[in-house]
ChimeraX commands (.cxc) that place a marker at each C-alpha (Angstrom):
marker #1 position -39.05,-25.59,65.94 radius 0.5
marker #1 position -36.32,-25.65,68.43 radius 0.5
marker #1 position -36.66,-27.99,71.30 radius 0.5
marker #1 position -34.95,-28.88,74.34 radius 0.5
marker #1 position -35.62,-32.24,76.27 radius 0.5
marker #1 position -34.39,-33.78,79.88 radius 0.5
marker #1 position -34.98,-37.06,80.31 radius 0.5
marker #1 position -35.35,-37.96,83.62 radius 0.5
marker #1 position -36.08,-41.84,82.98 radius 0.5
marker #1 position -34.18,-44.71,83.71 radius 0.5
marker #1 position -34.45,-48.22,82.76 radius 0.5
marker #1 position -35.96,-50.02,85.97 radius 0.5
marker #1 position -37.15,-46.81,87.74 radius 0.5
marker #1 position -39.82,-46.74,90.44 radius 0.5
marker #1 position -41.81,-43.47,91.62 radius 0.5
marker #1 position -39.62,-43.12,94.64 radius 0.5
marker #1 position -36.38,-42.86,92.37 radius 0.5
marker #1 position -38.05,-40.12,90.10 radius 0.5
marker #1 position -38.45,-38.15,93.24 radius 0.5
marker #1 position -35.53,-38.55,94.45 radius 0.5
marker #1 position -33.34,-36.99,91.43 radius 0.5
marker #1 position -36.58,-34.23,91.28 radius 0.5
marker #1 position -36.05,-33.25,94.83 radius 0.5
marker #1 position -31.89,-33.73,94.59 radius 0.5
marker #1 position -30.91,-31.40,91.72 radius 0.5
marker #1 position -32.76,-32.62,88.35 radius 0.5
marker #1 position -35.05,-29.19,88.55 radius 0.5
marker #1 position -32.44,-26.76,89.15 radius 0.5
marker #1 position -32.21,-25.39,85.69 radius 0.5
marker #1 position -35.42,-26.10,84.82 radius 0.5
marker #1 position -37.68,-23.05,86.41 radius 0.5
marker #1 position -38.52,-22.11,82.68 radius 0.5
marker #1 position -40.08,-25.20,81.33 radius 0.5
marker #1 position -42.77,-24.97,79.31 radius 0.5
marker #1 position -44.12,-29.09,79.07 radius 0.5
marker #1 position -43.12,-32.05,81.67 radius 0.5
marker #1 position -44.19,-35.32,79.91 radius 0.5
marker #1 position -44.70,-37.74,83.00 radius 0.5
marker #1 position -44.83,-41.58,82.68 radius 0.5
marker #1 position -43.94,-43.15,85.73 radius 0.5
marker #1 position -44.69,-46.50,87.84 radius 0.5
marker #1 position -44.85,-49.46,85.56 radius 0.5
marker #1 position -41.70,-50.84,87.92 radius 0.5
marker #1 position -43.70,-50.25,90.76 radius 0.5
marker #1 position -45.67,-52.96,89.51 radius 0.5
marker #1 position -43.46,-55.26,87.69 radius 0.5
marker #1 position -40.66,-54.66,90.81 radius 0.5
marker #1 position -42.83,-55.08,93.97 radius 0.5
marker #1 position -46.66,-55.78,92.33 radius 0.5
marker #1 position -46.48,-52.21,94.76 radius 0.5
marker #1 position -50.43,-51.54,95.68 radius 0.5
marker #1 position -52.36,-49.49,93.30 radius 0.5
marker #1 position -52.81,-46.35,95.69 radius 0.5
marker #1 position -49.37,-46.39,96.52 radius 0.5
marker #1 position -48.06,-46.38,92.89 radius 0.5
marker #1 position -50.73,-43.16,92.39 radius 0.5
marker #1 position -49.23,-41.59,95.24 radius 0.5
marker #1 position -45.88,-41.49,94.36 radius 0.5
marker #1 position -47.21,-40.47,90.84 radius 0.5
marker #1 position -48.86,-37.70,92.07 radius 0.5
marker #1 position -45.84,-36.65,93.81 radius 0.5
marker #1 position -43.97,-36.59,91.44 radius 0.5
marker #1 position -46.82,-34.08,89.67 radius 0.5
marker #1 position -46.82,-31.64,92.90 radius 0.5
marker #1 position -43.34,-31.53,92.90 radius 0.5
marker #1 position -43.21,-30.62,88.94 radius 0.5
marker #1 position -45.86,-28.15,89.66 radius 0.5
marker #1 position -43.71,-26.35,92.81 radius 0.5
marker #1 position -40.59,-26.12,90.61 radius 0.5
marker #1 position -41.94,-25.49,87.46 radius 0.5
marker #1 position -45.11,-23.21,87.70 radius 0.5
marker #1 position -45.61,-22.36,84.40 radius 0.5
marker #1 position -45.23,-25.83,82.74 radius 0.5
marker #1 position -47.97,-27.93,81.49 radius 0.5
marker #1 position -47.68,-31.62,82.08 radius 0.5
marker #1 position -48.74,-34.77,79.74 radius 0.5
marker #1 position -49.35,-37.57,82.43 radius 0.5
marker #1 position -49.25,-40.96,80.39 radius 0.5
marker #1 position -50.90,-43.67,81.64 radius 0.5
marker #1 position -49.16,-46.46,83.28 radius 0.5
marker #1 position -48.85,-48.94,80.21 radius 0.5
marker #1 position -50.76,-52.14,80.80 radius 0.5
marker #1 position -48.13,-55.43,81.39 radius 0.5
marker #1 position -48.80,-59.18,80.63 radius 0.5
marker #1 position -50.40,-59.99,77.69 radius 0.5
marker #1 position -54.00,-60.87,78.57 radius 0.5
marker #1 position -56.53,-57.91,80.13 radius 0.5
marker #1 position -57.13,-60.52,82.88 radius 0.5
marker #1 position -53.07,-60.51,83.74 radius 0.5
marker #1 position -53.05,-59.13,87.64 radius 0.5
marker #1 position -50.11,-56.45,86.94 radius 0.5
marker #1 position -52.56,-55.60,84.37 radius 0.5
marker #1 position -55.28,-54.90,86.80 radius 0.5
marker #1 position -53.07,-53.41,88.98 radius 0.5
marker #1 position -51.96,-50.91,86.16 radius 0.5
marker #1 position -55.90,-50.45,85.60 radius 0.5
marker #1 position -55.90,-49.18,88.96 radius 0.5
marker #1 position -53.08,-46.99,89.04 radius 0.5
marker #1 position -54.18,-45.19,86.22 radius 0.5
marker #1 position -58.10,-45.04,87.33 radius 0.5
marker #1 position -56.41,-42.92,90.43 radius 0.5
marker #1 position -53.82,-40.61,88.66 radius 0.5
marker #1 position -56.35,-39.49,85.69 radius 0.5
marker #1 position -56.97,-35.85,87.12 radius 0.5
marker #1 position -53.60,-35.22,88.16 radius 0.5
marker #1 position -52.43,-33.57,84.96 radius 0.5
marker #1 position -53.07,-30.81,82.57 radius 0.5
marker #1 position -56.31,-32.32,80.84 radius 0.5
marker #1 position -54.98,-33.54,77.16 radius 0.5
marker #1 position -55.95,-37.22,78.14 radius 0.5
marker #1 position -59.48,-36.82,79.54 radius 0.5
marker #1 position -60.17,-40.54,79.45 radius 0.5
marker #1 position -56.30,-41.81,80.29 radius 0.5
marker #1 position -56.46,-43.16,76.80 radius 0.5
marker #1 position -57.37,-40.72,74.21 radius 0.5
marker #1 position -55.64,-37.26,73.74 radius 0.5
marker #1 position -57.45,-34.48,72.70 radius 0.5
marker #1 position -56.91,-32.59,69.45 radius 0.5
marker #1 position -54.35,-30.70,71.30 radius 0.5
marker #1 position -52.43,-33.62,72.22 radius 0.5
marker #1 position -51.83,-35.10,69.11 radius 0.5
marker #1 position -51.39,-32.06,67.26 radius 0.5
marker #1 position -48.08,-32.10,70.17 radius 0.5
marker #1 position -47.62,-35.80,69.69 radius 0.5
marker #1 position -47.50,-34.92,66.13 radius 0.5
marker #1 position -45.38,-32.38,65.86 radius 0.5
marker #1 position -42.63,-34.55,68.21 radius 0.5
marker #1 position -42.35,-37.27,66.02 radius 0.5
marker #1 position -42.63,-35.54,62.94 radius 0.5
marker #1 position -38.52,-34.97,62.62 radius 0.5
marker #1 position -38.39,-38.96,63.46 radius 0.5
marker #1 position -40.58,-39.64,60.42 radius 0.5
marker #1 position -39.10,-36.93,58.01 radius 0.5
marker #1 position -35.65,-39.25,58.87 radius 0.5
marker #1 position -37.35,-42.60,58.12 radius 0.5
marker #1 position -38.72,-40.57,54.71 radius 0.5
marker #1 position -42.57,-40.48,55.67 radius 0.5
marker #1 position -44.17,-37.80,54.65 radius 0.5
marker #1 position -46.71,-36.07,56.43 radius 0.5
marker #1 position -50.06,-36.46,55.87 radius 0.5
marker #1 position -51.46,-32.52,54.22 radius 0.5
marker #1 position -55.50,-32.94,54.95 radius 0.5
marker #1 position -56.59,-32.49,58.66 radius 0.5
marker #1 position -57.89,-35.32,60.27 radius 0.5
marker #1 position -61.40,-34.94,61.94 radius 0.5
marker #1 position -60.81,-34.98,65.23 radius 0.5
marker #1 position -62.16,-38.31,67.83 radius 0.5
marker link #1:1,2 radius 0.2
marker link #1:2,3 radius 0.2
marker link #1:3,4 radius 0.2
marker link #1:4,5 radius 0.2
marker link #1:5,6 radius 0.2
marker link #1:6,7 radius 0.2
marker link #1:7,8 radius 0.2
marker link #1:8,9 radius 0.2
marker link #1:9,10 radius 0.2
marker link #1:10,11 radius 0.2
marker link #1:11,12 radius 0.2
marker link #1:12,13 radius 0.2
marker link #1:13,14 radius 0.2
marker link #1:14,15 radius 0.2
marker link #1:15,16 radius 0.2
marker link #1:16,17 radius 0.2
marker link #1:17,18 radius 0.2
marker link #1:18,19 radius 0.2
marker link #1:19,20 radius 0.2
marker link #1:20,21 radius 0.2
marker link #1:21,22 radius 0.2
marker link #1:22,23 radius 0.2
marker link #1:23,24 radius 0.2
marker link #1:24,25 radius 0.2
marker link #1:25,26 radius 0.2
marker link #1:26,27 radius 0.2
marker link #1:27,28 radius 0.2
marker link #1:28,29 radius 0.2
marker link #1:29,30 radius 0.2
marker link #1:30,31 radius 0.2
marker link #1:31,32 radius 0.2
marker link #1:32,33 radius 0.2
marker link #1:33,34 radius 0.2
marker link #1:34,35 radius 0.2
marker link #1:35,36 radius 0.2
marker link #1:36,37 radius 0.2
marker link #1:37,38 radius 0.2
marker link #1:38,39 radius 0.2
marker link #1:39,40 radius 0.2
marker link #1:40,41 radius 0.2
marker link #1:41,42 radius 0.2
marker link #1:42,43 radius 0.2
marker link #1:43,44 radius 0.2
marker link #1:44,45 radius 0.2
marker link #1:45,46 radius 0.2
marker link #1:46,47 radius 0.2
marker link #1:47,48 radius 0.2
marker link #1:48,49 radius 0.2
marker link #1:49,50 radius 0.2
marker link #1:50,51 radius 0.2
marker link #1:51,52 radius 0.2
marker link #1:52,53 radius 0.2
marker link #1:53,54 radius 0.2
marker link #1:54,55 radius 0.2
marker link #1:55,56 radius 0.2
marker link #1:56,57 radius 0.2
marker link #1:57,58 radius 0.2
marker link #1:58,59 radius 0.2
marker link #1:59,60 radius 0.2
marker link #1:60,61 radius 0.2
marker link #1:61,62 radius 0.2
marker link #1:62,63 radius 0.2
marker link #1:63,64 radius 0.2
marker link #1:64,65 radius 0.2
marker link #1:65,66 radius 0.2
marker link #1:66,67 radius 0.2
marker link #1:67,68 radius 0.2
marker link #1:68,69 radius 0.2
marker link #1:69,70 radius 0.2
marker link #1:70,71 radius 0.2
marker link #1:71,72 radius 0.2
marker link #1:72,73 radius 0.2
marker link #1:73,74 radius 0.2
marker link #1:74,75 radius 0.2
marker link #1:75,76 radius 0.2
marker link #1:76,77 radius 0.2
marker link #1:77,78 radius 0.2
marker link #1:78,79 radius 0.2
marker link #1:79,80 radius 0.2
marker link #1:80,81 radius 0.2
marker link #1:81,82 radius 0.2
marker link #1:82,83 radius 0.2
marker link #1:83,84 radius 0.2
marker link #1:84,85 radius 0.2
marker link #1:85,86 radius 0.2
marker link #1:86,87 radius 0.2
marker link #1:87,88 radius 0.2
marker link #1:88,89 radius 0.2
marker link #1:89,90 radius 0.2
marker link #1:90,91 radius 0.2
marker link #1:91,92 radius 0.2
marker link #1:92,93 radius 0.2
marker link #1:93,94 radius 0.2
marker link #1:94,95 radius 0.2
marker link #1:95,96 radius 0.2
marker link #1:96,97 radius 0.2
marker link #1:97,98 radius 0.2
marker link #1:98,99 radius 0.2
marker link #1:99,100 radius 0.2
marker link #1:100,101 radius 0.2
marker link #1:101,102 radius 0.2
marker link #1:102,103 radius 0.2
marker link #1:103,104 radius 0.2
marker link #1:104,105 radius 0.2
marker link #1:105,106 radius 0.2
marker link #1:106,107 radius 0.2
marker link #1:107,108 radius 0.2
marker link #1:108,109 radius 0.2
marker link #1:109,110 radius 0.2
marker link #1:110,111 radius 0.2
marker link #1:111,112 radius 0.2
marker link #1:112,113 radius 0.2
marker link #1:113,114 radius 0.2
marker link #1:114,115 radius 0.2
marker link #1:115,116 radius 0.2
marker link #1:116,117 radius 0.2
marker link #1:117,118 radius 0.2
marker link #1:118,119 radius 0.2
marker link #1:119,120 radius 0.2
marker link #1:120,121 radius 0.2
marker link #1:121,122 radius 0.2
marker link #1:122,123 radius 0.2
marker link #1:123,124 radius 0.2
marker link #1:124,125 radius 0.2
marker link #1:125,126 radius 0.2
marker link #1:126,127 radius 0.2
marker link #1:127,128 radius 0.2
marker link #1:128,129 radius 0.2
marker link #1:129,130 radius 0.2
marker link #1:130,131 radius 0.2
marker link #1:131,132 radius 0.2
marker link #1:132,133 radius 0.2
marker link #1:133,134 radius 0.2
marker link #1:134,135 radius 0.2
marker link #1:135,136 radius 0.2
marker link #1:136,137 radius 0.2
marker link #1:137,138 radius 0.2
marker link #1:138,139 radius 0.2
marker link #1:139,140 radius 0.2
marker link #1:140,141 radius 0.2
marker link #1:141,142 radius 0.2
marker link #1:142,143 radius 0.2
marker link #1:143,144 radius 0.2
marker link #1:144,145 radius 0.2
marker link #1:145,146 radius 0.2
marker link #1:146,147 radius 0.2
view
């Protein structure tokens, strides 16, 4: 399988910075895209500790804005990964809460913001499979029942 990839992220990024390079040329080229793999706003918190429904907002954004430019794509919204080290951590909680908002923005492959469905990881699969074929793993050949 032949795949082409533009990475939009930048180390240190906040919502408002995707936006900007979506709605300032990143999309141009892109009318044809077939998957937009969105993970955004874990600088929102760690930057500003921005609030929760701000963070979601911007996230959704940058969704709509996917969605206007590239109408046929699907799009894999990640979760905001959790920070500090304990659940109890408040840019933890505030993570908690950014997620809790943006889990119906996307396409449906996480339907509790933590699990994919089979489809996911059959697509989370097949991406790192050339990774794994370099560090000589071998793919595992029975199916695995599905969560």
């Amino acid at each position: 399988m032949t795949a082409f990839a533009l990475s939009l992220g930048f180390s240190g990024d906040r919502t408002e910075h995707v936006l900007w390079r979506l709605n300032n040329g990143n999309l141009k080229k892109q009318k044809n895209a077939k998957l937009a793999v969105v993970m955004s706003g874990t600088n929102n918190t760690g930057h500003k500790k921005q609030d929760p429904a701000e963070t979601a907002q911007g996230i959704e954004m940058i969704v709509l804005t996917i969605r206007a430019r590239c109408s046929d794509a699907k799009i894999l919204l990640l979760g905001v990964f959790p920070r500090g080290a304990q659940p109890e951590h408040p840019m933890r909680k505030i993570n908690v809460e950014i997620n809790k908002r943006i889990v119906n923005l996307a396409d449906g492959k996480r339907p509790d913001l933590l699990h994919p469905k089979q489809k996911g990881y059959e697509v989370w699969a097949e991406a790192i499979e050339p990774t794994l074929n370099k560090l000589g793993i071998k793919p595992m050949l029975e199916e695995v029942p599905a969560l």
